[in-house]
N, C-alpha and C positions, 0 to 999 in steps of 0.2 A: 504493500500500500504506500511507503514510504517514498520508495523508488517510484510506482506510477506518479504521486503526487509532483516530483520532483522534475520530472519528463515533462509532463503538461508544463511545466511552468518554464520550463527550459524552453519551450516552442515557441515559446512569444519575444523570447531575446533577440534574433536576425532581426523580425518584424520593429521593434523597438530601435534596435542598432543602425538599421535602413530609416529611417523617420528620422534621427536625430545627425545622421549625416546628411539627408536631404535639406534640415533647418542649416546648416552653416559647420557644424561640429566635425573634428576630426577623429577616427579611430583610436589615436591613440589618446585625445584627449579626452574620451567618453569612457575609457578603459577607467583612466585616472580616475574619475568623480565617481565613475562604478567603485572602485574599490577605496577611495577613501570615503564614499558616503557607510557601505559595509561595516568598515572599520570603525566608523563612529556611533554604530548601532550596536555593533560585537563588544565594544569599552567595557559600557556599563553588565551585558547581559554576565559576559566571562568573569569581572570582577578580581578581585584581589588571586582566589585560588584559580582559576583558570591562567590567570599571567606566572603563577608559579610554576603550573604545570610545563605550561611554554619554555621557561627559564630552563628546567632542569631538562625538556627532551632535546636543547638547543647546546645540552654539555656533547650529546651524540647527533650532530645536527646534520650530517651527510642523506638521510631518508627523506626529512622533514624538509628539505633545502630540496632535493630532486623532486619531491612533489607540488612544492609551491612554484619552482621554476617551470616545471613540463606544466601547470599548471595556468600561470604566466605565458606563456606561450602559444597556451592552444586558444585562452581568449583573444592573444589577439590577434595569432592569425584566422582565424574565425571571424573576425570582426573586418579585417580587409578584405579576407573572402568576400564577405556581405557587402563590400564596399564593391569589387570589382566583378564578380558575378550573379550577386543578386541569392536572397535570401534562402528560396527554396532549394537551389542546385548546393548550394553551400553548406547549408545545413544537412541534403543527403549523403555528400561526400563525406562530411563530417565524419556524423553518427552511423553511415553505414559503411565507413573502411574501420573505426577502431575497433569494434569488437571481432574481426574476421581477424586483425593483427593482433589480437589479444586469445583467441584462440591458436592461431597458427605457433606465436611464442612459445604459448603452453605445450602443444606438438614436438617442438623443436627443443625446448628445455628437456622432456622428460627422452630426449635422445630415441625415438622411435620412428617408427617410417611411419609417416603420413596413410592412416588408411582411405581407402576409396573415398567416403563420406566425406574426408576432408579436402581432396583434391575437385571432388564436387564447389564445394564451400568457397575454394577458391575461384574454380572457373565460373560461376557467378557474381562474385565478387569483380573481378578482374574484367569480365562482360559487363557489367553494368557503369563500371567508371570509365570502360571506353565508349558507352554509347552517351553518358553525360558528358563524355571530352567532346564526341563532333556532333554533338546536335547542335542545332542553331540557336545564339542567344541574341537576345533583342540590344542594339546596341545600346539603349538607353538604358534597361536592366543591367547589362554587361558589358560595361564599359573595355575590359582589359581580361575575357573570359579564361583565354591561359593560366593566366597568372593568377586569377582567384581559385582556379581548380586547383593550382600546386599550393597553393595557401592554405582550399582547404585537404588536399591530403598532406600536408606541415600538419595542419592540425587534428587531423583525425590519426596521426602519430603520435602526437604529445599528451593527447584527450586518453589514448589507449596506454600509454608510458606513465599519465598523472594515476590511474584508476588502478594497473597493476601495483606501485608502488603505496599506495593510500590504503589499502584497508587492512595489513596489519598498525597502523598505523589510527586507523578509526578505530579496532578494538581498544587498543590499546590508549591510547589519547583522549577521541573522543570527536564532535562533529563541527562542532565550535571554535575549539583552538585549529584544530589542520587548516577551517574556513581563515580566519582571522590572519593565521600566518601567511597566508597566502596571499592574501589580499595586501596585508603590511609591505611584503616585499616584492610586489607589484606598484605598489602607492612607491616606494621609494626609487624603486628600478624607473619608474616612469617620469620620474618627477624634472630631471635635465631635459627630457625631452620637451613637455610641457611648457617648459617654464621657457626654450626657444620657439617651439611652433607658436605657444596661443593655450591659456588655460582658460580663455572667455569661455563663459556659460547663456547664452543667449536667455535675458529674464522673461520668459513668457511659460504658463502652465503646461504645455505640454513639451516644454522643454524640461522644467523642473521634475516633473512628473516623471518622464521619460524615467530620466536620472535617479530617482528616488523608487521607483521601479525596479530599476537594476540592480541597485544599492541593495536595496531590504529586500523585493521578496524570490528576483532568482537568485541571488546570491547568500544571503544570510538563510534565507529558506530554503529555498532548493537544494542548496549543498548542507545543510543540516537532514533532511532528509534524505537525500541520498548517501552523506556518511554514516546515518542512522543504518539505511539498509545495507550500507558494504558488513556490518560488525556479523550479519548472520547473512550475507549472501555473498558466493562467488564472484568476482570482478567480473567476467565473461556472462554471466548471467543476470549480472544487475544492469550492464548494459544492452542485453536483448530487454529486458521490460522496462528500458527508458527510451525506445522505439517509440513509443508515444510522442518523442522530440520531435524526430524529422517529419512525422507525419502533421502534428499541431502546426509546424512550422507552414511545410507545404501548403497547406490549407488558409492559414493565414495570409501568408505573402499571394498565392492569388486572388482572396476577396479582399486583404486590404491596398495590398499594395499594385495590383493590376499585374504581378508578373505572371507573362506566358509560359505556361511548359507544352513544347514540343514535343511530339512523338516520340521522336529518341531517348527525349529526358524523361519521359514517364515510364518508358521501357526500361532504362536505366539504373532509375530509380526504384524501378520496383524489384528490378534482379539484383540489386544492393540491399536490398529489406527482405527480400529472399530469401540470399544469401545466410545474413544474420537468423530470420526464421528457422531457418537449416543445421543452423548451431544449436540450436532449442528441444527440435525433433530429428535429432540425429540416434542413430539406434543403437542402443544399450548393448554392450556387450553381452554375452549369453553367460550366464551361472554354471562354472564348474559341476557335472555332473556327482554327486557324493561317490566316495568310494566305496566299492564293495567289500562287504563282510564277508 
């Protein structure tokens, strides 16, 4: 339930991210106000003992440091995605290359040959990010289409590198501080840039909005829920049942936003959410027959 909650609210971020670049805002300066607004909501909830806990997993800070950064990274290439190919296509490359890389890992770490199922998993995969590479994107949706594809497979790498490394990490810790760190050392990582491009904040309500949006509830929400559900679900499987993402996504960005999906890209798109499907209802090993007496 965690995780589904968590998806839905994740769907509405491209959608959000695209509006607030259309008003005047840059990527990386919506990044910024996303995570310092976070950070100023997490202060008070984390408290004295929550900043402790951070203190002391920061004496071992090499995990906690790789998750905030891959972290860091997949928002904002996500967020240029959405700048240069447009919400919907962005968000399916997204969310439907990281869990297929996050399975495949697992394949490869436990040193085994890939059985049939998974060579399936990829040939889906790998069909459906070549039909969203040449469908046709509207130039006004897609400005610079190449480039936001590899932006979002950048970031459906880093989405699938923050999520492995994060849930022992959410047992242990917790859903709050991993959130907050995160956020801290993107607010600072960002903040030279900021402070050369432009840290104006256009003062009109659905600019604030937008922003405060972002800040509290996919960010301090969303990712409270979904570290909630890493502590008892597999990483690979908490991102099949946050598929709810790309699809809310999709669906938004064409009733709000007007963008077209093409043939290809819905074909695409669907054999990338397939794919992922496929990870889900892949077939159970068969049970040792007992031995005979």
């Amino acid at each position: 339930m965690a995780l589904t909650g968590a998806g839905i609210l994740w769907g509405t971020i491209g959608i959000v991210v695209r509006l607030l670049q259309d008003g005047g805002m840059t990527s990386t300066s919506i990044a910024f106000w996303r995570w310092g607004c976070a950070v100023l909501v997490l202060l008070p909830i984390l408290g004295r003992a929550g900043l402790r806990s951070i203190r002391l997993q920061l004496r071992h800070p090499v995990r906690l440091s790789a998750v905030a950064l891959s972290s860091l990274v997949f928002q904002l290439l996500y967020f240029f995605a959405v700048r240069d190919i447009g919400a919907g296509v962005a968000t399916l490359v997204t969310l439907g290359l990281a869990p297929v890389v996050l399975h495949l890992t697992d394949a490869l770490a436990a040193r085994a040959v890939p059985p049939p199922w998974t060579l399936v998993v990829l040939t889906l995969a790998l069909g459906g990010l070549a039909l969203v590479s040449v469908g046709h994107h509207d130039a006004q949706v897609a400005p610079s289409p190449l480039l936001g594809l590899l932006e979002a497979v950048g970031s459906g790498l880093a989405y699938a590198a923050s999520t492995a490394w994060s849930r022992p990490l959410a047992t242990r810790l917790g859903p709050m501080p991993i959130t907050f760190t995160s956020c801290a050392l993107g607010l600072v990582l960002s903040l030279p840039v900021v402070a050369v491009t432009g840290w104006h904040v256009p003062r009109t309500a659905p600019t604030v909005g937008g922003i405060v949006w972002l800040g509290v509830v996919t960010t301090v929400i969303a990712y409270g829920l979904f570290y909630s559900g890493l502590r008892s679900t597999p990483g690979s499987t908490a991102m099949i049942v946050t598929l709810l993402e790309p699809v809310t996504a999709v669906a938004l960005a064409a009733w709000l936003l007007a963008e077209p999906l093409t043939m290809p890209n819905v074909l695409g798109g669907s054999l990338l959410l397939a794919s992922v499907i496929a990870l889900y209802v892949r077939p159970r090993p068969r049970a040792a027959p007992p031995p005979a007496v």
